[in-house]
Backbone as ProteinMPNN parsed JSONL, in Angstrom:
{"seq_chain_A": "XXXXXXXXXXXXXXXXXXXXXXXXXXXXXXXXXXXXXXXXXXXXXXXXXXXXXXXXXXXXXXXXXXXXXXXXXXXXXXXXXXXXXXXXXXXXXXXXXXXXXXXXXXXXXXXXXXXXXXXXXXXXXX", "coords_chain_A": {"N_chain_A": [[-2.187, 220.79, -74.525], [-2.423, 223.445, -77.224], [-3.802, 222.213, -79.706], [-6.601, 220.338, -80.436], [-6.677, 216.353, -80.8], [-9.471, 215.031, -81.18], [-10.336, 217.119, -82.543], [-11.33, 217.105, -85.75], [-11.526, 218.53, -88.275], [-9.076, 219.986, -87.963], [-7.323, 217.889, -87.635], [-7.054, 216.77, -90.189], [-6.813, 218.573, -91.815], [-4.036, 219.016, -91.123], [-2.776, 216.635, -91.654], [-3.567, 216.791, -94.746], [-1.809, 218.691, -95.275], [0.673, 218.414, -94.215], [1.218, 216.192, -95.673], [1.556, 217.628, -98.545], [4.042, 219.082, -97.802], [5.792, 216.895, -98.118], [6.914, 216.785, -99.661], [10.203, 217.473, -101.93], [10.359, 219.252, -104.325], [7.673, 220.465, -104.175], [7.961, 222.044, -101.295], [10.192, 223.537, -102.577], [8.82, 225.296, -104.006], [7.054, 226.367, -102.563], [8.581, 227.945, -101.005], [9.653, 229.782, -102.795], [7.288, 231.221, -103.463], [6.534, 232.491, -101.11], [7.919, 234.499, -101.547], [6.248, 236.414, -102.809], [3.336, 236.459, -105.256], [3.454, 234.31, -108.148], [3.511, 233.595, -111.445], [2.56, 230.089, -112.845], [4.522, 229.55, -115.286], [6.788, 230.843, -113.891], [7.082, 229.385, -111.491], [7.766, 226.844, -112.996], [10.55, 227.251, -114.13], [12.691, 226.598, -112.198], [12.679, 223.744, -112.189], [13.941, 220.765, -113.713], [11.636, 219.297, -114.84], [8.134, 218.498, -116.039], [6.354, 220.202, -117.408], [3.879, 219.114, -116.688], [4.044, 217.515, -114.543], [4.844, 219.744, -112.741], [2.415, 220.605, -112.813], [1.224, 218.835, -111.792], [2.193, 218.995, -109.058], [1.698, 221.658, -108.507], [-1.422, 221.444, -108.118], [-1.969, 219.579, -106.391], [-0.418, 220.991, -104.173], [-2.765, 223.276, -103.985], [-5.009, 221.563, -103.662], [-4.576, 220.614, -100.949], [-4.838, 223.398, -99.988], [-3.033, 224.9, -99.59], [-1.787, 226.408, -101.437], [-2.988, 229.421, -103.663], [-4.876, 229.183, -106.687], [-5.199, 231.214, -109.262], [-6.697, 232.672, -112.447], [-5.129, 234.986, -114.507], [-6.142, 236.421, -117.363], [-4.364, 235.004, -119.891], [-2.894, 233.965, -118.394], [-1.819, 231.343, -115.549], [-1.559, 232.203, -112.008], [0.048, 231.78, -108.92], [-0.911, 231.605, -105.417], [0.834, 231.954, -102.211], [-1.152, 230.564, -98.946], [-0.829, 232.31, -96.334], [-1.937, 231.878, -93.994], [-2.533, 228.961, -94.06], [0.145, 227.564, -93.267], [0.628, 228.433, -90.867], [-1.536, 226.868, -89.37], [0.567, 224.996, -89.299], [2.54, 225.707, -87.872], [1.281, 226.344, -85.889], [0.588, 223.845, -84.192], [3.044, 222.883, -83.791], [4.301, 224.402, -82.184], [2.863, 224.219, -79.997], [3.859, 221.812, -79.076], [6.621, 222.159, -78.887], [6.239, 223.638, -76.663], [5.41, 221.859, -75.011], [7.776, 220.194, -74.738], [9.612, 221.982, -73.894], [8.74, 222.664, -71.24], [9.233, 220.141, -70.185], [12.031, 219.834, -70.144], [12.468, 221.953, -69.185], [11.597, 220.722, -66.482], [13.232, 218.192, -66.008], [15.512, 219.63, -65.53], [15.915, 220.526, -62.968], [14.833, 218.273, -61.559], [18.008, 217.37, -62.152], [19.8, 218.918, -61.174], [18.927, 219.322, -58.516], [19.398, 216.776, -57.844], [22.188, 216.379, -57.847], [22.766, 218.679, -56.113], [22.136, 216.806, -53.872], [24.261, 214.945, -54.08], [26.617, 216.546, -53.847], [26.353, 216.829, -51.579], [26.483, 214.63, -49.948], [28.938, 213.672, -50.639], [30.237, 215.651, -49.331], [29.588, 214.779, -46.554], [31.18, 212.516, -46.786], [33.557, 212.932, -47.033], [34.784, 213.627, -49.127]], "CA_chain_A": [[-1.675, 221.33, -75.758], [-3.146, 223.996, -78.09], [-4.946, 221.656, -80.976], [-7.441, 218.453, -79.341], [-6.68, 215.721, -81.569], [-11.175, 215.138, -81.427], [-10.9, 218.09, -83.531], [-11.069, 216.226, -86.746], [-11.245, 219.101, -89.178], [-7.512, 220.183, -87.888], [-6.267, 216.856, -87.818], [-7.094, 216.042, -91.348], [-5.683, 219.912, -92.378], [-2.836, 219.027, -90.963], [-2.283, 215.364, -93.1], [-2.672, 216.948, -96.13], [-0.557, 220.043, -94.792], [2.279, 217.423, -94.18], [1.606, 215.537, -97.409], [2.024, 218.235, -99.358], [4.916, 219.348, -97.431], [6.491, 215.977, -97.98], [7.807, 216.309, -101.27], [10.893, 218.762, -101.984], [10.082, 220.092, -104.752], [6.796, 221.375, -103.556], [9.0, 222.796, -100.697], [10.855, 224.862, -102.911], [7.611, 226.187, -104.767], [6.502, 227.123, -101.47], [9.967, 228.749, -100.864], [9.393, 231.128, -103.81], [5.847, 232.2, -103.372], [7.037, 232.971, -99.472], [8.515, 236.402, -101.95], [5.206, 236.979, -103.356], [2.961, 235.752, -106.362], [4.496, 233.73, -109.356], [2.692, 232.629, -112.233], [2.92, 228.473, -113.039], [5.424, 229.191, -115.773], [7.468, 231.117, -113.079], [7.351, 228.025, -110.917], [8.091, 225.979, -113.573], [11.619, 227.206, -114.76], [13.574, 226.195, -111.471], [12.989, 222.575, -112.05], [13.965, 219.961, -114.947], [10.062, 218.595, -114.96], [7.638, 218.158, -117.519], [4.721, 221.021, -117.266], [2.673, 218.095, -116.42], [4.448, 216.953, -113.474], [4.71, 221.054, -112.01], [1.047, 220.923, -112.773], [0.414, 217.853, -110.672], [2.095, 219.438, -107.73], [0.281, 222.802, -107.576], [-2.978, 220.848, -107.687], [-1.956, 218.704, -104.6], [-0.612, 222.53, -102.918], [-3.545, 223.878, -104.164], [-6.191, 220.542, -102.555], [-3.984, 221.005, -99.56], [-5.005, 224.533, -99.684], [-1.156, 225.955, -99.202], [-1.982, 227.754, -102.228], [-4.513, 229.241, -104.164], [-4.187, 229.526, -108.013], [-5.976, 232.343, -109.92], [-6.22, 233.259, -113.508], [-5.48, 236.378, -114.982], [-5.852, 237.013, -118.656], [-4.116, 233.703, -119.821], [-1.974, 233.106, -117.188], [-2.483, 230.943, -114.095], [-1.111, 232.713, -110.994], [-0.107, 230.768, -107.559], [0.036, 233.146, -103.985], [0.354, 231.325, -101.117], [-1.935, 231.016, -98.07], [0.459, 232.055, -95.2], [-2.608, 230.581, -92.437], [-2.232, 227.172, -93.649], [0.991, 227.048, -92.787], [0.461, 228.944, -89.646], [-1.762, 225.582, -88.89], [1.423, 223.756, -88.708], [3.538, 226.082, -86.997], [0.667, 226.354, -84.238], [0.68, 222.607, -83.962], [4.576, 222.477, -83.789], [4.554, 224.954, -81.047], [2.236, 222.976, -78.755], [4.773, 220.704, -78.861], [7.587, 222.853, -78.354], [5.811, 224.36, -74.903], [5.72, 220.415, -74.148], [9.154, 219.579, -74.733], [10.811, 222.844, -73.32], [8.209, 222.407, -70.23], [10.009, 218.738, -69.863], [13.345, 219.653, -69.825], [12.924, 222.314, -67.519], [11.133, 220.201, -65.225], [14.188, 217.597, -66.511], [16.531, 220.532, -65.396], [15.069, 221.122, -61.693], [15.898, 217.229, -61.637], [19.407, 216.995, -62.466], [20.051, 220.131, -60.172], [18.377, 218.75, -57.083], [19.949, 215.462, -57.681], [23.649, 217.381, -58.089], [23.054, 219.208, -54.585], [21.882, 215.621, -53.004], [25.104, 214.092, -54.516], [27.218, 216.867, -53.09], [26.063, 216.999, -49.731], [26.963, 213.019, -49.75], [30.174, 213.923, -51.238], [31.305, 216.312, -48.438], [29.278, 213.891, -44.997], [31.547, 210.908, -46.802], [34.613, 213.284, -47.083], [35.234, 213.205, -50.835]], "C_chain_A": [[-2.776, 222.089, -76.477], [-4.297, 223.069, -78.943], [-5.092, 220.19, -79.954], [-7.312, 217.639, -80.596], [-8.452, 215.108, -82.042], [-10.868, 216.418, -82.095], [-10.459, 217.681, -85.131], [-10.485, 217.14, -88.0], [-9.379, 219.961, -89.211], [-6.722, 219.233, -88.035], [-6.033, 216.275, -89.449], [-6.989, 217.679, -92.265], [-4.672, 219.809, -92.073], [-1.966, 217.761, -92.057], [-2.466, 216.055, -94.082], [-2.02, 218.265, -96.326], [0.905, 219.313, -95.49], [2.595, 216.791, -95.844], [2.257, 216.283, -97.906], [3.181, 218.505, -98.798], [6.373, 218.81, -97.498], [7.268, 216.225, -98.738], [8.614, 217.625, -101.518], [10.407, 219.638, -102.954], [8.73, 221.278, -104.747], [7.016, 222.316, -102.895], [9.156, 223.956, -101.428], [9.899, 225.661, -103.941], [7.191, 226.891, -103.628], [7.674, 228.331, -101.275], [9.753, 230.143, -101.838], [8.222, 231.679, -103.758], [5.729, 232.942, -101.645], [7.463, 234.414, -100.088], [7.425, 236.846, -102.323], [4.339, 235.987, -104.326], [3.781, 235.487, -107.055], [3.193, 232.905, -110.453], [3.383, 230.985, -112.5], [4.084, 228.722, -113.947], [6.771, 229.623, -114.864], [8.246, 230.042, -112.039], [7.943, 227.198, -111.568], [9.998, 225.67, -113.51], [12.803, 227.03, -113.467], [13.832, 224.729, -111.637], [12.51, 221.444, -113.417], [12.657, 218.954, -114.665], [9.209, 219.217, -116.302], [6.656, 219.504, -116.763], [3.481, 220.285, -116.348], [2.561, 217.643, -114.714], [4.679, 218.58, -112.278], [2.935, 221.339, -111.675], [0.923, 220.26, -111.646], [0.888, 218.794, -109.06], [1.585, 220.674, -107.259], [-1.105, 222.491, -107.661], [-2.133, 220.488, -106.187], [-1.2, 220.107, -103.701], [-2.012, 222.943, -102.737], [-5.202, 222.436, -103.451], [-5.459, 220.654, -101.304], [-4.386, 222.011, -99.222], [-3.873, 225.205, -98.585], [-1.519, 227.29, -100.228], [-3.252, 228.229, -103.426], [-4.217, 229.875, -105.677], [-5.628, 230.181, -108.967], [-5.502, 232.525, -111.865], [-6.562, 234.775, -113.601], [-4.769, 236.308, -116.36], [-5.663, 235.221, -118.753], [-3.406, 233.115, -119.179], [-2.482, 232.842, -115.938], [-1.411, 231.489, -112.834], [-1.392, 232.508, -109.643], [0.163, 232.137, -106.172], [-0.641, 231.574, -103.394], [0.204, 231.669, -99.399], [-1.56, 230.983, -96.875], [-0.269, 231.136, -93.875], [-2.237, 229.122, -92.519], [-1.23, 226.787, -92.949], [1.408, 227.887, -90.952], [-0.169, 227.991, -88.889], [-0.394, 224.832, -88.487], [2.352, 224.433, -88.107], [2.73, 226.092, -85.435], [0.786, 225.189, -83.419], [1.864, 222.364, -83.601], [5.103, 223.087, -82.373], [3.958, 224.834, -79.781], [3.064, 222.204, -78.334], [6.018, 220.707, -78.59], [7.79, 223.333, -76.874], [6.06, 222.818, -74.586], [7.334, 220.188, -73.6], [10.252, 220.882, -73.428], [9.963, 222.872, -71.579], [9.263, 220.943, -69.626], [11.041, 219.037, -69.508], [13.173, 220.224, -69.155], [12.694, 221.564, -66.225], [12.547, 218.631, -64.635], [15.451, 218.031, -65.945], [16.725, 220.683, -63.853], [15.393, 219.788, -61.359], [17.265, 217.259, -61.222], [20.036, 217.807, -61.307], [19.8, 219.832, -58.909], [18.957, 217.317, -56.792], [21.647, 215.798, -57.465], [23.743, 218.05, -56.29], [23.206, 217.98, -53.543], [23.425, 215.237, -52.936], [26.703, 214.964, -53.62], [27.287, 217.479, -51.904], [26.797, 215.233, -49.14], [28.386, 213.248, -50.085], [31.132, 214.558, -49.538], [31.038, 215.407, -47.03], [30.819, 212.788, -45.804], [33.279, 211.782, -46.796], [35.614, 213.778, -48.321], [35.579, 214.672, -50.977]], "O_chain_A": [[-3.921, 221.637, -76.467], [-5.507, 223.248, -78.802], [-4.385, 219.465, -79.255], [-7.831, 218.164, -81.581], [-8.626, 214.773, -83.213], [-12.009, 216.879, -82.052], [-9.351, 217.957, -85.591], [-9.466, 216.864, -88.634], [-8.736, 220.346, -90.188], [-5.577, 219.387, -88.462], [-5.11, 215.555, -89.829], [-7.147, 217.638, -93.486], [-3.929, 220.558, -92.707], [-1.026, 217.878, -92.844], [-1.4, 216.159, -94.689], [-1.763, 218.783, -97.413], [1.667, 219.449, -96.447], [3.494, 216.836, -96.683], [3.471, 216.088, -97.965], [3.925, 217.927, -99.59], [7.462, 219.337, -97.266], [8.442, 215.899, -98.562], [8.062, 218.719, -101.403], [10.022, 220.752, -102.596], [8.725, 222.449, -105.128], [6.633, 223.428, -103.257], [8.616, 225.044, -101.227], [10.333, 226.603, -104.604], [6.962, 228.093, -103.757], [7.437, 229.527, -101.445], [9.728, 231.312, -101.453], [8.196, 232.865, -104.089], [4.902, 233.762, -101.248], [7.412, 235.412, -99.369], [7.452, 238.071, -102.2], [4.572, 234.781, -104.24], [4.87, 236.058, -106.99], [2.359, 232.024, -110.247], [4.586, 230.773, -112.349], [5.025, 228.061, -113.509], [7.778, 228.927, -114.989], [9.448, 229.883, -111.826], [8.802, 226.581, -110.938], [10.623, 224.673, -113.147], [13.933, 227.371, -113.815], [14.946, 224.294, -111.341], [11.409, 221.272, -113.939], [12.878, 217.815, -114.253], [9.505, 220.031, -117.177], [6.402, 219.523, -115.558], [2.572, 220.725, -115.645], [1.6, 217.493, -113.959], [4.654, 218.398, -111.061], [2.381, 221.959, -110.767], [0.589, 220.802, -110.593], [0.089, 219.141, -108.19], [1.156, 220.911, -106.13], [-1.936, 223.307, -107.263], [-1.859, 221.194, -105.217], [-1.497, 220.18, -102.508], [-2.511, 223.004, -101.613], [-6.214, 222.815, -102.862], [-6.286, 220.877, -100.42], [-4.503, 222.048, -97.997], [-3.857, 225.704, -97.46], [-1.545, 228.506, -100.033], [-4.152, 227.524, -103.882], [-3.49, 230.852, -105.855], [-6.715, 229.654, -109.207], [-4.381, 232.503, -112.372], [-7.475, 235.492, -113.191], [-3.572, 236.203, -116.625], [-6.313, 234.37, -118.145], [-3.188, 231.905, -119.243], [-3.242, 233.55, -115.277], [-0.297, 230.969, -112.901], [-2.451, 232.79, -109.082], [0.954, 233.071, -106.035], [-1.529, 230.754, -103.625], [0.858, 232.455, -98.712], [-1.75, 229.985, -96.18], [0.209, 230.281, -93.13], [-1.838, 228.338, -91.658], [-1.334, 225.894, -92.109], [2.376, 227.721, -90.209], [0.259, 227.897, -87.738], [-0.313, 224.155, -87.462], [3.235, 223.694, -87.674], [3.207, 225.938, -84.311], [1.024, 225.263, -82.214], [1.88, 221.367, -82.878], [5.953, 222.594, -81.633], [4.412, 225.242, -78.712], [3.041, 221.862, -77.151], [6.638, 219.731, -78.167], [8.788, 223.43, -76.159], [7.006, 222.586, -73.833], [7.832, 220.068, -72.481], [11.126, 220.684, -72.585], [10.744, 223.135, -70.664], [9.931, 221.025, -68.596], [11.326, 218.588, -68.398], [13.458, 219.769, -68.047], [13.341, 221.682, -65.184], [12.749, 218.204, -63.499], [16.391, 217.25, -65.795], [17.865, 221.006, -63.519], [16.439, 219.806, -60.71], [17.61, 217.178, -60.043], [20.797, 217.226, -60.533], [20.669, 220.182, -58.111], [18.969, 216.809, -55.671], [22.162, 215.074, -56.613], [24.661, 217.845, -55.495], [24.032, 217.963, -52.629], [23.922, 215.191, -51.81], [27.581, 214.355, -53.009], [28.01, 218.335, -51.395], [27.431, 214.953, -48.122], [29.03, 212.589, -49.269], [32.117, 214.136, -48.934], [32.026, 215.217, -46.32], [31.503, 212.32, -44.894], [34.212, 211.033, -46.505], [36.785, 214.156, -48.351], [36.004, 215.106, -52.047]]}, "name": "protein", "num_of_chains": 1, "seq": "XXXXXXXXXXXXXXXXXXXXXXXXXXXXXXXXXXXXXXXXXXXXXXXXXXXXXXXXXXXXXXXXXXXXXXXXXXXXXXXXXXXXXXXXXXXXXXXXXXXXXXXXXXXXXXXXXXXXXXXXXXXXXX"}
């Protein structure tokens, strides 16, 4: 597979990838900065939370390093950092080549077992 789990500094970008990833409403902050920048009050006004509680979760995007939050003038302004999450699609698709490697080999199986079955089928008369 693509990523060696001995590579520590990916494995521990990827936990707090996921963390952050965990929680919906983070999600759908990510969801909207996927169109572009948004300042924090921008973020804010999709979801019945306190300021406080929008704050907490673009810190924990922003220590995850999903996103990276800038001021300009007096406003704080979130873009987010499409590589990080290119970390977890690379990781996802290691694991995709696994799986779709399996079944074919899974497939090549079933198929070779299917010819066996009707070769026995026609010696027995069936």
């Amino acid at each position: 597979m693509g990523l060696k789990i001995h590579n520590h500094t990916v494995v521990d970008h990827l936990d707090s990838t996921f963390a952050a990833l965990s929680d919906s409403t983070r999600r759908a902050m990510l969801e909207r900065l996927s169109h572009g920048p948004a300042s924090v009050h921008a973020l804010t006004e999709p979801f019945a939370l306190s300021q406080q509680m929008i704050s907490k979760h673009i810190a924990y995007l922003v220590r995850a390093r999903i996103v990276i939050k800038t001021k300009r003038g007096r406003e704080s302004v979130c873009t987010l950092r499409p590589e990080a999450i290119k970390t977890v699609s690379d990781w996802a698709m290691s694991y995709r080549r696994f799986w779709e490697e399996s079944f074919d080999k899974l497939d090549v199986v079933v198929k070779q077992m299917k010819k066996e079955e009707d070769r026995d089928d026609k010696k027995h008369g069936k």
